[in-house]
N, C-alpha and C positions, 0 to 999 in steps of 0.2 A: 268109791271114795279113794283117794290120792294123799295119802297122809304122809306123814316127814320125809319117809324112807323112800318115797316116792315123787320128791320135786324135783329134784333133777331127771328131768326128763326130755334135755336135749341130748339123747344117744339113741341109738339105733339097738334094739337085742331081737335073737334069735326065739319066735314064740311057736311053740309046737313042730321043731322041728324045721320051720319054713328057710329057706335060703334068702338071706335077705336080698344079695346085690348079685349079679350074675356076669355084670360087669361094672365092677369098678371106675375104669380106669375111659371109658365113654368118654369123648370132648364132648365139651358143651358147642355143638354147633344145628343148626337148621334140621331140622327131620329127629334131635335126639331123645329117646325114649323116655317119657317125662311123667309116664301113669304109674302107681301106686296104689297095694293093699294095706288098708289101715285097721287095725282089731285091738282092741281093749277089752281085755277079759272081769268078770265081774270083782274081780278083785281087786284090779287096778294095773295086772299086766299089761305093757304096752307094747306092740310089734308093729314094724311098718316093712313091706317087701317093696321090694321095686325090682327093675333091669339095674336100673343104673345110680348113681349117686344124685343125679338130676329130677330124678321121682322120688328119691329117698327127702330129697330137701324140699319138694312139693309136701310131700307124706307130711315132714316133721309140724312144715309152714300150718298146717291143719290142725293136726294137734294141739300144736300152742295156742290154737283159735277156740279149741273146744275147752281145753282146761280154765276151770271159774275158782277162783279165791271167795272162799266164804270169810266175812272178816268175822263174824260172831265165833266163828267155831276155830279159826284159823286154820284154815284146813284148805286144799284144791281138791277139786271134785270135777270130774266129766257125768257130767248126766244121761240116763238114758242107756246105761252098760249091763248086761256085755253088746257091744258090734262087732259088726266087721263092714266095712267100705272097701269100694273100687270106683277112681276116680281118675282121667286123663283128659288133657286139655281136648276140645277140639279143631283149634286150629295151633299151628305150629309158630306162628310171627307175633310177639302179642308187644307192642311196643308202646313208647312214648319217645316222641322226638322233643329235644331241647334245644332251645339257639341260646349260646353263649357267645353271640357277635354281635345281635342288638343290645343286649346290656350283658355285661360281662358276671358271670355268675362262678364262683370262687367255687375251689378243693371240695371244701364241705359241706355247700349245700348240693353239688351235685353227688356228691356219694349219701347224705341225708334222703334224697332222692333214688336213688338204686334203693336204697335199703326200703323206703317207703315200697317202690314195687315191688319187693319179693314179698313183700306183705299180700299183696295183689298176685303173688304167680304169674306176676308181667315176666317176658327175658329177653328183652331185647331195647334198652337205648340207643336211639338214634341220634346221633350226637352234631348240630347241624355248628359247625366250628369256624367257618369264613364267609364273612359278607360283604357288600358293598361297604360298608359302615368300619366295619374291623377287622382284625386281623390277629389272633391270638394264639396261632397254633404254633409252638414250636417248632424248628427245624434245625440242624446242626450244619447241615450244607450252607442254607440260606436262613441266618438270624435276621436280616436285614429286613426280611418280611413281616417279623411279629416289632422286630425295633421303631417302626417305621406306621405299622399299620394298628398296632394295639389303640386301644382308646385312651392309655394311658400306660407309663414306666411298669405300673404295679400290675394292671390289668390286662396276665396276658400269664400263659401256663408254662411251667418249666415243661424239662423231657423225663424229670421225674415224675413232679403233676399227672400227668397222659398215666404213663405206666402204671403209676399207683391207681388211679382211678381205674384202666380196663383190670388188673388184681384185683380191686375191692370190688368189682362188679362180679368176678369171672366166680369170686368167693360167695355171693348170692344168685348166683344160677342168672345172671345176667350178660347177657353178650352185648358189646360195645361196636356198634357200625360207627365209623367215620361220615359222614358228609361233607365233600370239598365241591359248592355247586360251584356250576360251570357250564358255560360260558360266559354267561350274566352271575349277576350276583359275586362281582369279582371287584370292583372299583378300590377298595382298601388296598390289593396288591401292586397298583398304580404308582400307589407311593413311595416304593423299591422298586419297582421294576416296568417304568413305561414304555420300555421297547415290548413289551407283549401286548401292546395293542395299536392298535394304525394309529397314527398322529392326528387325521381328522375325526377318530371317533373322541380323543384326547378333547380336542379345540370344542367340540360340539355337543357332548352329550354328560351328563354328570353322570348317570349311570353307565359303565361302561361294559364290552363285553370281548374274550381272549379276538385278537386275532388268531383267527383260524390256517396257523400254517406250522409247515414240520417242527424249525426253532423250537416255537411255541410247544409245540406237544414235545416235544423232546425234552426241554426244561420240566413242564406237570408230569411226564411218565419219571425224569430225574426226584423229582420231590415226594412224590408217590411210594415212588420204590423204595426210597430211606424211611416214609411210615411203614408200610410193610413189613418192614424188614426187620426192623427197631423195635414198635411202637405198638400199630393196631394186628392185632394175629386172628380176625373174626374169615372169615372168608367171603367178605361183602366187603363191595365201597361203595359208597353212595356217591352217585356224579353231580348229582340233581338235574340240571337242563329246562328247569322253568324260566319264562316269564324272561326270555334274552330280548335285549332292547336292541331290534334288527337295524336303529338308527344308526349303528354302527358300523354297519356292512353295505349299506347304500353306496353303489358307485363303489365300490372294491371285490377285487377280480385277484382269486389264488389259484396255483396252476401248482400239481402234484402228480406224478405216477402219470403222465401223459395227457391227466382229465383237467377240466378247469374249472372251478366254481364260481360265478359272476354275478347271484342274486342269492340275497339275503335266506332261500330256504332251501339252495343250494348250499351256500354253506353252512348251516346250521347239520345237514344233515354230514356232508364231510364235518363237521368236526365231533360229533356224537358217535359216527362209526368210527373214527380213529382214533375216541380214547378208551371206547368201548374194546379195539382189538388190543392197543396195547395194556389194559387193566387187566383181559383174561388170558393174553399172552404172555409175554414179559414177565409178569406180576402174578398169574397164576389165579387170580382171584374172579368171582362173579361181580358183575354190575346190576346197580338199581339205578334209575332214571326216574322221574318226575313223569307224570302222562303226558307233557310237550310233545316229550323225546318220542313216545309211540306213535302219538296223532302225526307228528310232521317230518321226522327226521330217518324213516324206515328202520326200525330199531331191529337189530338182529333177535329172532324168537329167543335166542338165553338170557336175555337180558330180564330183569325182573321193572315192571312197570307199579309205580307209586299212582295210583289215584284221589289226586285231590278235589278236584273242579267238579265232575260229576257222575254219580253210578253208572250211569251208560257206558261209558268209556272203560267202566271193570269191565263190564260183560264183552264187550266191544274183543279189550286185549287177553281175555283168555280162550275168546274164538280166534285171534287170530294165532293160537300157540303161546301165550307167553305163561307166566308163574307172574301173580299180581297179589297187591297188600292195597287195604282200602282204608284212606282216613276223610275221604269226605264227610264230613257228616261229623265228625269229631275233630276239631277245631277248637281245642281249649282254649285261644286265643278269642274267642266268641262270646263275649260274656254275657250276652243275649238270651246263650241259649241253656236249657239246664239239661241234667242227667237223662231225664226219661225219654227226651228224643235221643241222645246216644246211646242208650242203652235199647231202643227197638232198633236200631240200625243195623240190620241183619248184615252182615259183610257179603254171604253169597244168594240173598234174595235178588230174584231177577236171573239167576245165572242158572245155567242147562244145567240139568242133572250132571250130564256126561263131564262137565269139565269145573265143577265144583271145585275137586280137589288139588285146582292149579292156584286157586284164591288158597294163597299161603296163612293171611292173616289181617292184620293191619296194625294203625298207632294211632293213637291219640296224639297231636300238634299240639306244644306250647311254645308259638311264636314270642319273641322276646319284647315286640315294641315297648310293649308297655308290661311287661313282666321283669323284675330283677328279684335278688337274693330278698329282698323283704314283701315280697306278696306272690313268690312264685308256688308255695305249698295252697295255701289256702284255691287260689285261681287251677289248679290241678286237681287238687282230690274235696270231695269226694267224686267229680263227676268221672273220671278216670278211673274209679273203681266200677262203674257200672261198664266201659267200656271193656276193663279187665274180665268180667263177667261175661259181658257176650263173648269173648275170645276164649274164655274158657271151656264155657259151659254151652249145653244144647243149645238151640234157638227156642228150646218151646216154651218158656217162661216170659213173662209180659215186665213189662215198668212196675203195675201195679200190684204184681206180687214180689216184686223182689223189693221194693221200698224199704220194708222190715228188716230184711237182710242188708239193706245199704246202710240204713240208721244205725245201726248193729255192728257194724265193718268201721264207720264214721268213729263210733265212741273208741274202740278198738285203736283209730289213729292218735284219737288223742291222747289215751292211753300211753299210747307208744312216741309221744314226742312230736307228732304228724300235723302241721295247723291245717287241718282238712276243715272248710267250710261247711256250714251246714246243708242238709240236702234239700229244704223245704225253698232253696233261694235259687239265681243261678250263677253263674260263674263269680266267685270272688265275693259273694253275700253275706252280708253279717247276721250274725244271730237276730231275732225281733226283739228279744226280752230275754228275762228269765225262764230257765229252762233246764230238761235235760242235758244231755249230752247228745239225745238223738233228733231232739227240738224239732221235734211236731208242730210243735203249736208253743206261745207264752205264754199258756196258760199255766202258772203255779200255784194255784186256792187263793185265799183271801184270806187277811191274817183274821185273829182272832178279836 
């Protein structure tokens, strides 16, 4: 029992001697030591060890899950004491990507958001910031970009915004990747800057994609570099490379470094390796790519491959050398589909023993079409927590056993402020009736 003297209980103490942190001062980046010993002695002492402060805030994020408020006795209690736990993620990438270019999603519901995943032991948003449609990322060199391309005056992020946001994430064990897709998925930037694409892809095509020549990369490695520099400090950038509308490159011929590129998957692939060399040259940083970029454009093996379209294509790019993250199958924008098929969605079934441990992780996808600031929680959690689960936890537990635990996590969100939809629905579903908070069923008796 956890009585007065004992509710604060967001600190960290030394129990039995144990060393709590070994390293302090660990960035939060890919690969960092994020397991945790947890022990509550029968009296109510609480210790939490870890390497690093990234485990220690796993550790805590547990704790405050176990501690229960009696409201009869007024009292918190953890049940089931004395323990001890030992607890580490098993994959390292555990994300949710956000588009705040189909509809523009303000300051605070995206940090409401971080906060909701550390709930989840998520650490990694992926932050998907420019599309055809809009253009809201700040820039100091070039304002004319977000002036020009936002959805509107107000709908569009200062260089405070940015900063503040990857802080409030970096303070919940969450690391902030950039996404600037590219080649396609570019049309917004049109509208400050038409000489970055041929004039007949201008005349002809509404979706538009970079022209693929130095200029060109020279301006994106210029813009790149001031985020870098300024803004995002994760060591990933996300290029994307899906879904390029090749109508664009029909009959257009670029000539660089003595070679020439004259059809559409020629240059696709020159412009993938050359923003690939300047992002880990120049810039210092690693690249993630869309599956396009592996299947057609000869992706250099350091490049990290995003699989969305289909499983085969994991297995496919970690035989061919790469480090890959898997969201097929988790498509929050899917309102089709509910938890329990994301939640069997094993990331490395299918894949060899031997090259398991290049499947980094994955993210759960909340496309923005039809998501904005007022239905973007509900449409996210709870099915998002079951995917947080698989990325944490073993594969050997089923949909049907962890239900309990989702319903349980669910009440937890609302608790916490979280509009997590019910689980028994699927994406974005409303309660049936009256009910709990874990709403099984509407059944609530019959009055008297």
């Amino acid at each position: 029992m956890l009585n007065d003297q004992h509710r604060n209980i967001s600190h960290i103490i030394v129990f039995n001697g144990v060393k709590l942190l070994s390293d302090l001062f660990a960035p939060l980046a890919l690969g960092v030591n994020e397991s945790y010993e947890l022990a509550v002695s029968a009296e109510g002492r609480v210790a939490i060890s870890s390497q690093t402060a990234w485990g220690a805030l796993r550790g805590l994020e547990t704790l405050s899950q176990l501690v229960e408020y009696n409201f009869t006795t007024d009292t918190y209690s953890i049940h089931d004491v004395p323990f001890r736990m030992e607890d580490a993620p098993q994959f390292q990438h555990r994300g949710l990507l956000v588009d705040s270019a189909r509809h523009f999603l303000p300051p605070i519901r995206l940090k409401r958001t971080i906060e909701a995943m550390s709930f989840a032991k998520l650490n990694v948003l992926h932050w998907h910031l420019t599309e055809d449609e809009s253009f809201s990322m700040p820039s100091s060199s070039h304002p004319e970009l977000a002036e020009k391309g936002a959805w509107s005056a107000s709908e569009r992020y200062s260089l405070h915004d940015v900063k503040d946001i990857v802080d409030f994430a970096q303070l919940h064990g969450v690391r902030v990747i950039p996404e600037f897709d590219m080649p396609g998925h570019v049309s917004s930037w049109s509208k400050s800057h038409a000489e970055l694409f041929d004039p007949r892809c201008l005349e002809r095509s509404r979706r538009l994609a970079f022209e693929p020549t130095k200029e060109v990369f020279d301006f994106l490695q210029g813009l790149l570099t001031e985020w870098a520099t300024g803004v995002f400090h994760d060591q990933f950038f996300h290029l994307g490379g899906d879904e390029v509308p090749f109508e664009c490159w029909e009959r257009l011929s670029v000539s660089e470094g003595g070679k020439t590129y004259d059809t559409p998957p020629k240059l696709f692939r020159h412009f993938v390796g050359s923003m690939f060399r300047r992002v880990t040259g120049p810039l210092n940083r690693s690249a993630i790519f869309w599956d396009e970029a592996f299947v057609s454009a000869d992706l250099p093996a350091e490049a990290v491959v995003q699989v969305w379209r289909d499983k085969k294509t994991l297995v496919r790019a970690v035989q061919a050398g790469h480090r890959a993250l898997l969201s097929w199958g988790w498509y929050l924008d899917h309102l089709n589909e509910d938890w329990q098929g994301m939640y069997d969605n094993d990331p490395v079934g299918g894949v060899p023993e031997d090259q398991k441990d290049k499947v980094l992780g994955g993210e759960g996808c909340m496309w923005g079409e039809t998501v904005d600031g007022s239905d973007q929680a509900p449409t996210v959690w709870p099915r998002l927590a079951a995917i947080a689960e698989r990325l944490w936890s073993a594969p050997a537990s089923s949909a049907a056993a962890a239900e309990t635990r989702l319903g349980a996590f669910r009440c937890l969100l609302l608790r916490r402020g979280v509009a997590a939809g019910p689980t028994m629905g699927q994406g974005r579903a409303a309660p049936p009736g009256p009910g709990s908070c874990d709403q099984r069923s509407g059944d609530w008796g019959q009055l008297a």
